[in-house]
Backbone as XML, in Angstrom:
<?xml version="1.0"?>
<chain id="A" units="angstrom">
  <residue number="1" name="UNK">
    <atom name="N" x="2.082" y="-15.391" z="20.667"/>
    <atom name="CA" x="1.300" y="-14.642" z="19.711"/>
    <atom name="C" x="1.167" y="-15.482" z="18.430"/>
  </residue>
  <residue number="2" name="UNK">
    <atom name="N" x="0.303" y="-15.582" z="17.788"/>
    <atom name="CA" x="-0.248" y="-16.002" z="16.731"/>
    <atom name="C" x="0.231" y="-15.326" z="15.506"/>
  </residue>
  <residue number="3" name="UNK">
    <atom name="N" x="0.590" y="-16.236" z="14.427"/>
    <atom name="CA" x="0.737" y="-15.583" z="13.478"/>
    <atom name="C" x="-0.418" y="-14.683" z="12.587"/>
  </residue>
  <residue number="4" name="UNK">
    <atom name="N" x="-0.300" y="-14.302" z="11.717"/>
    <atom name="CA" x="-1.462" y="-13.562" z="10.884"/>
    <atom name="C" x="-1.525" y="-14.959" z="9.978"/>
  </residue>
  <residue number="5" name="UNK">
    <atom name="N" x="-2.655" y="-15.223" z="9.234"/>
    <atom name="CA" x="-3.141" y="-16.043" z="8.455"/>
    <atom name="C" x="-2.668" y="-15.593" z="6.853"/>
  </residue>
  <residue number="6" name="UNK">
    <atom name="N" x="-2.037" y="-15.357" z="6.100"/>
    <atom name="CA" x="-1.999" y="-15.094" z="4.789"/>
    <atom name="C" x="-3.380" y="-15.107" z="3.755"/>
  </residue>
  <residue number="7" name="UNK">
    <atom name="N" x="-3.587" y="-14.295" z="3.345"/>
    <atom name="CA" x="-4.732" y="-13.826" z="2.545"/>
    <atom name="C" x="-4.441" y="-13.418" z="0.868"/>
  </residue>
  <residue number="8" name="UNK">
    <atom name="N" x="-5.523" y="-13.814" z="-0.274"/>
    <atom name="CA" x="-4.732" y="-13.303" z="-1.268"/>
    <atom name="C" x="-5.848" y="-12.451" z="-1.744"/>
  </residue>
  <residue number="9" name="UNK">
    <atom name="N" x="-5.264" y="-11.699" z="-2.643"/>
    <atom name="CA" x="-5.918" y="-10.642" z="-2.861"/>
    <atom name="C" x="-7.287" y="-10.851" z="-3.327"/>
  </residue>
  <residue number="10" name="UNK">
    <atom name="N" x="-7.544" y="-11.943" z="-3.643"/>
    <atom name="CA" x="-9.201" y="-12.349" z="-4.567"/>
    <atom name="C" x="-9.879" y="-12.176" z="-2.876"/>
  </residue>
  <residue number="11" name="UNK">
    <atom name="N" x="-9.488" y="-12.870" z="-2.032"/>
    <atom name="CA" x="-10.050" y="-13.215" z="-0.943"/>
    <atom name="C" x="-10.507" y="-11.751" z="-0.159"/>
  </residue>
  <residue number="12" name="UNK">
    <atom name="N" x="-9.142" y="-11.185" z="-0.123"/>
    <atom name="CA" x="-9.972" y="-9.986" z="0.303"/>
    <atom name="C" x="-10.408" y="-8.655" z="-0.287"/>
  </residue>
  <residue number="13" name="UNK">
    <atom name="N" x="-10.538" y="-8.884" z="-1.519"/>
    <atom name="CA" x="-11.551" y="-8.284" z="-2.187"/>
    <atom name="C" x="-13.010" y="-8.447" z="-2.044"/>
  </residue>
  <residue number="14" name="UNK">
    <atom name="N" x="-13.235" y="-10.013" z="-1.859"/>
    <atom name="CA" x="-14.424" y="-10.476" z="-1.393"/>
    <atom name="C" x="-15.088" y="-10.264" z="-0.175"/>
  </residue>
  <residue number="15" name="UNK">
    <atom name="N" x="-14.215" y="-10.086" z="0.649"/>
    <atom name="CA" x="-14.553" y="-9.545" z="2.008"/>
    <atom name="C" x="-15.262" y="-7.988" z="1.530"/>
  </residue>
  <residue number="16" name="UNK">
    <atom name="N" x="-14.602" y="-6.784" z="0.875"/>
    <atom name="CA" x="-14.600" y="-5.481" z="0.951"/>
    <atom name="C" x="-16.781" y="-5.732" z="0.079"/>
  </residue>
  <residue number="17" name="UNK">
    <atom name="N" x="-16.363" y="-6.740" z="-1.277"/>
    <atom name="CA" x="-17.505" y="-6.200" z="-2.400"/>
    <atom name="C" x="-17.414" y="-7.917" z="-3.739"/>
  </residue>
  <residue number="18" name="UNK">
    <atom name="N" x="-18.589" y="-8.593" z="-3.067"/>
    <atom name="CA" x="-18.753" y="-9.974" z="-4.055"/>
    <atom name="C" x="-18.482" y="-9.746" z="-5.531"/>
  </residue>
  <residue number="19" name="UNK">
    <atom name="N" x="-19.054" y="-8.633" z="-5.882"/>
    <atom name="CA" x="-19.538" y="-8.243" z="-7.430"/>
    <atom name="C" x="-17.817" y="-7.497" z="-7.970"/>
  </residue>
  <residue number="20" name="UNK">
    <atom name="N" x="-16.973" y="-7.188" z="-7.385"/>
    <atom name="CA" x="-16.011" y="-6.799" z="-7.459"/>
    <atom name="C" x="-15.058" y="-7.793" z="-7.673"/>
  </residue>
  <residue number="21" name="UNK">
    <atom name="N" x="-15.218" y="-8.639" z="-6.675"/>
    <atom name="CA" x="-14.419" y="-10.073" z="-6.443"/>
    <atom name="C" x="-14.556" y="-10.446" z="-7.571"/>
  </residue>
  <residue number="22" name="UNK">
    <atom name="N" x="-15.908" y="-11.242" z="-8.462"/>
    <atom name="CA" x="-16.013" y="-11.794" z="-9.542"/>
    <atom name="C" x="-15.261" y="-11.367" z="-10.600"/>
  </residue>
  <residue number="23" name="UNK">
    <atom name="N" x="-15.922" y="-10.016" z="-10.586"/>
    <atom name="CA" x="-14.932" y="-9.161" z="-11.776"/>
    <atom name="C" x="-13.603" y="-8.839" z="-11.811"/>
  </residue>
  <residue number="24" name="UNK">
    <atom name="N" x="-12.741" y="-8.997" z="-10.618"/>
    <atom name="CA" x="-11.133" y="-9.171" z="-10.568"/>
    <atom name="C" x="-11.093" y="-10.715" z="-11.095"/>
  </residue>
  <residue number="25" name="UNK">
    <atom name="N" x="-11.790" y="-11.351" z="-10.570"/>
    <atom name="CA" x="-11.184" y="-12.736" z="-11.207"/>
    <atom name="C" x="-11.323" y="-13.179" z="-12.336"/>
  </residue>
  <residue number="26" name="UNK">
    <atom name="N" x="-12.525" y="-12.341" z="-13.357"/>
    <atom name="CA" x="-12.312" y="-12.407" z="-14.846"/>
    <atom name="C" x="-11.174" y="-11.492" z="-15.253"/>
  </residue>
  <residue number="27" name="UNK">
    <atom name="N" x="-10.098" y="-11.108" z="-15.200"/>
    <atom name="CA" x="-9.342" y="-10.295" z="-15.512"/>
    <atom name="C" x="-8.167" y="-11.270" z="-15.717"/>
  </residue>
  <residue number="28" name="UNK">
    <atom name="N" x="-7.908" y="-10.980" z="-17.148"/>
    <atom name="CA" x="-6.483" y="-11.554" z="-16.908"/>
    <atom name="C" x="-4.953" y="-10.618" z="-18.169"/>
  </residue>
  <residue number="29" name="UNK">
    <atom name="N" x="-4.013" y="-11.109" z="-18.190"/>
    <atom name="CA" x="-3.016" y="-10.073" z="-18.605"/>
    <atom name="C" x="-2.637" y="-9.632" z="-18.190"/>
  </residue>
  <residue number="30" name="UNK">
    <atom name="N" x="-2.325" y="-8.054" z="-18.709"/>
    <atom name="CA" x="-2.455" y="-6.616" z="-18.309"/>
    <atom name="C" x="-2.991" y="-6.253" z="-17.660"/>
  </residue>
  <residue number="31" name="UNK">
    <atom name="N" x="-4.609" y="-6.573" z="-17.704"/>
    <atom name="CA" x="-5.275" y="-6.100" z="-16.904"/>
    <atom name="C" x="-5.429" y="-6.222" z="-15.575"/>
  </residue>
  <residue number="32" name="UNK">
    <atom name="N" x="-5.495" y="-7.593" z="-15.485"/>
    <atom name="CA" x="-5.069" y="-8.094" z="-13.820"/>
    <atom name="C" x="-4.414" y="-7.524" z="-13.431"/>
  </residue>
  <residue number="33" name="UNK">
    <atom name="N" x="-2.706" y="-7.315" z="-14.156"/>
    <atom name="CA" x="-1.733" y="-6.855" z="-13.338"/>
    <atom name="C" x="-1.963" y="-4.722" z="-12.895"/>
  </residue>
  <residue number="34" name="UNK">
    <atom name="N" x="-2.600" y="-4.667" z="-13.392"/>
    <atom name="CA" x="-2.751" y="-2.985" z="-13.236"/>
    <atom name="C" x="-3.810" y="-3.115" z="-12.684"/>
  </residue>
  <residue number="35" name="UNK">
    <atom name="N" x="-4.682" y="-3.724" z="-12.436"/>
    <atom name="CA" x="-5.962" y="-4.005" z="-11.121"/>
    <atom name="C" x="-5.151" y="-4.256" z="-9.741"/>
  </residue>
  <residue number="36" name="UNK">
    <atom name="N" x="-4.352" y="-4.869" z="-10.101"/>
    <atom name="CA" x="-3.749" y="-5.835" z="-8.960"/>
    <atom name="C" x="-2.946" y="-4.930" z="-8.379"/>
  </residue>
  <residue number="37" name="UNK">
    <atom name="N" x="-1.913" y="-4.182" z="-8.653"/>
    <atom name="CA" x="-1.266" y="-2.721" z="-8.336"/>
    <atom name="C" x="-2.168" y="-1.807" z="-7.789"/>
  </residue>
  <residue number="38" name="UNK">
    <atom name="N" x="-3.180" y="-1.196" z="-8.404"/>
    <atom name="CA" x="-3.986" y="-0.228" z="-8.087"/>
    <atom name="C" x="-4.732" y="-0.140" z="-6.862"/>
  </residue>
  <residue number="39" name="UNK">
    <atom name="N" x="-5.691" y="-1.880" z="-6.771"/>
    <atom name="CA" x="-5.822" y="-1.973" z="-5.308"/>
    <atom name="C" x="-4.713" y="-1.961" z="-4.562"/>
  </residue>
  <residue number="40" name="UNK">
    <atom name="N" x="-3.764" y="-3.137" z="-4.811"/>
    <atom name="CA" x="-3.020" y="-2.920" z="-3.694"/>
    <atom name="C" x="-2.677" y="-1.765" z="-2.792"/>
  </residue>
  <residue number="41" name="UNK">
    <atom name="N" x="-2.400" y="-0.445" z="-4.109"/>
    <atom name="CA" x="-1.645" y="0.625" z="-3.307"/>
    <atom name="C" x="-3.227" y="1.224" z="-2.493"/>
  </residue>
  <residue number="42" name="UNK">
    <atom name="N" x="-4.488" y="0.489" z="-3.232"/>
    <atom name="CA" x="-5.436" y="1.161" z="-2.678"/>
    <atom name="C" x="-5.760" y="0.893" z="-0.923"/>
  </residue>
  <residue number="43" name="UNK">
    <atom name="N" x="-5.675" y="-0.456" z="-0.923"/>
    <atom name="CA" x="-5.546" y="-1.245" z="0.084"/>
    <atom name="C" x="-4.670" y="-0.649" z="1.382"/>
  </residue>
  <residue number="44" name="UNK">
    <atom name="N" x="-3.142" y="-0.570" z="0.820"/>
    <atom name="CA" x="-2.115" y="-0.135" z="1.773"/>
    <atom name="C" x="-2.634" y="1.596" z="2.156"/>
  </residue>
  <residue number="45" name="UNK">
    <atom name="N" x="-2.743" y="2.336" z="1.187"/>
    <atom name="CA" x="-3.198" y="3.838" z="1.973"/>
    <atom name="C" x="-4.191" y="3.828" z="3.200"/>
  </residue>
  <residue number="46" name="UNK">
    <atom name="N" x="-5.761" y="2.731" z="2.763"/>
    <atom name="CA" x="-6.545" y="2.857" z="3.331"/>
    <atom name="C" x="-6.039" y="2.175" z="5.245"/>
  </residue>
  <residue number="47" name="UNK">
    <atom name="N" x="-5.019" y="1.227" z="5.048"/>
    <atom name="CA" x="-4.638" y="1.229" z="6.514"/>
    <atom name="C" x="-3.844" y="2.286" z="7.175"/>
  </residue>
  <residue number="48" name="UNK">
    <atom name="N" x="-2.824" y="3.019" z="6.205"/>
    <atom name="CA" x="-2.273" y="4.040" z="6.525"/>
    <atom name="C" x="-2.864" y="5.067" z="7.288"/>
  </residue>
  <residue number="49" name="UNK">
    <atom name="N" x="-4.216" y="5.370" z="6.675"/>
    <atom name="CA" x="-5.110" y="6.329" z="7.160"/>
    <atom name="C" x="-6.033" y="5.770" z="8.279"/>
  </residue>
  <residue number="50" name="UNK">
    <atom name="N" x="-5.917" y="4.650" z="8.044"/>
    <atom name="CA" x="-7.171" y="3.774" z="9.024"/>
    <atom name="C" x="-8.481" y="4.048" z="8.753"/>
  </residue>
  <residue number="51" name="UNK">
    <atom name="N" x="-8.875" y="3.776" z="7.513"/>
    <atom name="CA" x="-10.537" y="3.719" z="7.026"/>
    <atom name="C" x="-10.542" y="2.382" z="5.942"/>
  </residue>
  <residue number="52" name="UNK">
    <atom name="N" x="-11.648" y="1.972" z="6.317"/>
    <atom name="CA" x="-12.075" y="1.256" z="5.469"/>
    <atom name="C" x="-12.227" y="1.285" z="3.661"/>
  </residue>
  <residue number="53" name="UNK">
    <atom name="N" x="-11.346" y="-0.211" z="3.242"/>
    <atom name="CA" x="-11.431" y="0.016" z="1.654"/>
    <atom name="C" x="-12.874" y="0.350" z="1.654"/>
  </residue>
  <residue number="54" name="UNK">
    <atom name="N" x="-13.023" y="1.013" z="-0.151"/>
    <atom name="CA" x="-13.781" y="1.433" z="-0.530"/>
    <atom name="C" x="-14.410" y="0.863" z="-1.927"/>
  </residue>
  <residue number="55" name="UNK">
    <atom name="N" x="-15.562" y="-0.357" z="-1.973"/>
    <atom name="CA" x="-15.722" y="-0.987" z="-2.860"/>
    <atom name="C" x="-15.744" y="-0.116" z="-4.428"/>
  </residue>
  <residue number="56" name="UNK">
    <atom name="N" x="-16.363" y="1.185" z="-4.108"/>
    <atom name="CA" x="-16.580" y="1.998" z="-5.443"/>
    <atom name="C" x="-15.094" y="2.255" z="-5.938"/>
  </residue>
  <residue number="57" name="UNK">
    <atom name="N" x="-13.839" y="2.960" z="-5.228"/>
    <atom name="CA" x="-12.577" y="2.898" z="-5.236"/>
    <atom name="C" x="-12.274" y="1.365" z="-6.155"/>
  </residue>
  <residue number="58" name="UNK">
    <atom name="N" x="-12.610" y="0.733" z="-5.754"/>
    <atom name="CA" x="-11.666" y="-0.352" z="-6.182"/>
    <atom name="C" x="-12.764" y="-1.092" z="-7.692"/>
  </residue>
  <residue number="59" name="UNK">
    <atom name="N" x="-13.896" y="-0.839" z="-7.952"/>
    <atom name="CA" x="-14.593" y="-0.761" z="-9.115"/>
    <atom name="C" x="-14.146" y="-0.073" z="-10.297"/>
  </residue>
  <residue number="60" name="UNK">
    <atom name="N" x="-13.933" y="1.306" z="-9.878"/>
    <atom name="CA" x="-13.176" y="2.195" z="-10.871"/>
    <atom name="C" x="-11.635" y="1.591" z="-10.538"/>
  </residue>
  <residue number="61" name="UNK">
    <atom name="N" x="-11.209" y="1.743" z="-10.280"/>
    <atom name="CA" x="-9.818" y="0.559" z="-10.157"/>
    <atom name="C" x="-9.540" y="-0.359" z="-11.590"/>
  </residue>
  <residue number="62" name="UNK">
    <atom name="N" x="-11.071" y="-1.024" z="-11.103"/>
    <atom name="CA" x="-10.630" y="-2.507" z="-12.255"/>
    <atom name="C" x="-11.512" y="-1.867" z="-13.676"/>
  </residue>
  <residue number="63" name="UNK">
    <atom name="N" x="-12.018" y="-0.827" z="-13.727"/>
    <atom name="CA" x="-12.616" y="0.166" z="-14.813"/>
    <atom name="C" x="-11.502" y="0.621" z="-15.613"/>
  </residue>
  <residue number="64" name="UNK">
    <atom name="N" x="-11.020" y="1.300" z="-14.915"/>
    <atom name="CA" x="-9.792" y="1.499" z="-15.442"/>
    <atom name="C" x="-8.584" y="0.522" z="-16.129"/>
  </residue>
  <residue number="65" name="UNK">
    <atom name="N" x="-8.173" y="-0.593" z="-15.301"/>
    <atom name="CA" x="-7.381" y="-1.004" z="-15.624"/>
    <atom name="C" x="-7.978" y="-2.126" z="-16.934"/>
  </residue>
  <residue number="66" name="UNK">
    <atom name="N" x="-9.223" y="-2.377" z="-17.141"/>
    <atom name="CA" x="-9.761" y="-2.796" z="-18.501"/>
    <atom name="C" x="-9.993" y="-1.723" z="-19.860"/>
  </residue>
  <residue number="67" name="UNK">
    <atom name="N" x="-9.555" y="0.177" z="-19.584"/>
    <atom name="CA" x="-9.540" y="0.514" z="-20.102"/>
    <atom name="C" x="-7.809" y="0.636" z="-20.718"/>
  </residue>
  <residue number="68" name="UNK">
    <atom name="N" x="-7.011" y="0.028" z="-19.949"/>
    <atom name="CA" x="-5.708" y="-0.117" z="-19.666"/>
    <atom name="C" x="-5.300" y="1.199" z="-18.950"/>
  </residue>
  <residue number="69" name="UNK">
    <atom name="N" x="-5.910" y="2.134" z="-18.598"/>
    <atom name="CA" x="-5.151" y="3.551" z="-17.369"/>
    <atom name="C" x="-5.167" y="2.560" z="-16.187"/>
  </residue>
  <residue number="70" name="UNK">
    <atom name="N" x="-3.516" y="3.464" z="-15.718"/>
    <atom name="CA" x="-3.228" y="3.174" z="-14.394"/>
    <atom name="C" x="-3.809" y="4.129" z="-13.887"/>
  </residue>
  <residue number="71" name="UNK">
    <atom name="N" x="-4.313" y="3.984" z="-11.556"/>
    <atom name="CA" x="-5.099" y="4.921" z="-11.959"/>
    <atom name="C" x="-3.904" y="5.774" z="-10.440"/>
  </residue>
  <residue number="72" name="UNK">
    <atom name="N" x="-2.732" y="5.348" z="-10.503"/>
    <atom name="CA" x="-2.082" y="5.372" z="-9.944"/>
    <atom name="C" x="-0.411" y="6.366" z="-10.342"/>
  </residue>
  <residue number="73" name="UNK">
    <atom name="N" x="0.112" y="7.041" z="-9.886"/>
    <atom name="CA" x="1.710" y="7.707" z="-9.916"/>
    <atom name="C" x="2.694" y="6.535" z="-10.399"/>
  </residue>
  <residue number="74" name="UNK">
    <atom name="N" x="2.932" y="6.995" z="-11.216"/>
    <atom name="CA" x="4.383" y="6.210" z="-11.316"/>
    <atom name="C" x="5.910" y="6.482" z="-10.154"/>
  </residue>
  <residue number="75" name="UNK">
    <atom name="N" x="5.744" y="6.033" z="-9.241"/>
    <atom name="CA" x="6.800" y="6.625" z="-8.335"/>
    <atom name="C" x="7.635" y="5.246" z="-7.775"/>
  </residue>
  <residue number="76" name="UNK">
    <atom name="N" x="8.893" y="5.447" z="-7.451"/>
    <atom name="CA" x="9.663" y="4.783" z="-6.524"/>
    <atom name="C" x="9.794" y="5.018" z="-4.861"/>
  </residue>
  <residue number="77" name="UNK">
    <atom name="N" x="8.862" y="5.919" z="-4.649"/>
    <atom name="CA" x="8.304" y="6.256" z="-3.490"/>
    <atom name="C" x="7.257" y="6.341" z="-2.978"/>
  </residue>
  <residue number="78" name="UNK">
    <atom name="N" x="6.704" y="5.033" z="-2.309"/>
    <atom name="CA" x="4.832" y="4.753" z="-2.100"/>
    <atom name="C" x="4.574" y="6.497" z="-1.266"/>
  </residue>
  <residue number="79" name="UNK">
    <atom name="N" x="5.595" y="7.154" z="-0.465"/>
    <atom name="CA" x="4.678" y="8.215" z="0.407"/>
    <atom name="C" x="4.555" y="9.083" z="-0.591"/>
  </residue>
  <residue number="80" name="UNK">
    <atom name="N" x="5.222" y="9.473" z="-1.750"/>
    <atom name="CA" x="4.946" y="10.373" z="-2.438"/>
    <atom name="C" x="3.666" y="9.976" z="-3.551"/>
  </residue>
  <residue number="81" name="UNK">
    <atom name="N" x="3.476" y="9.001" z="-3.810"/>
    <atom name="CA" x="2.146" y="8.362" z="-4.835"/>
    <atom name="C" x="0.992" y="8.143" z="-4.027"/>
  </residue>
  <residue number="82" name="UNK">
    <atom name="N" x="0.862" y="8.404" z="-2.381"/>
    <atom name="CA" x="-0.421" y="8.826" z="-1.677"/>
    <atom name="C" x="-0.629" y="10.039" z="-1.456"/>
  </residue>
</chain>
């Protein structure tokens, strides 16, 4: 069996939405890092459930996190913050 290929998050953002991609990669600070959280957990639910990310989801995502809101639970438990 083959390993999985490692992917980083710019990359597959680009896959989901180009115009999204760009705009995560002007982000930097704070902001990145609360973009970068937000998809992620956005990312991990959407396999949980098995549907496809959602470019608008992850727009307001990085909307947010340039307004500095998380748009996310503060929890030590990912099942309870989905």
């Amino acid at each position: 069996m083959a390993a999985a290929k490692q992917m980083t998050l710019q990359d597959r953002i680009l896959q989901i939405d180009h115009i999204q991609a760009r705009r995560f990669s002007k982000l930097t600070g704070d902001t990145v890092e609360i973009a970068t959280e937000g998809i992620i957990r956005h990312l991990r639910a959407c396999v949980r459930m098995d549907v496809n990310p959602d470019a608008s989801a992850i727009r307001e995502i990085i909307d947010d996190a340039l307004n500095g809101r998380r748009v996310f639970a503060e929890t030590s438990n990912d099942l309870l913050a989905a």
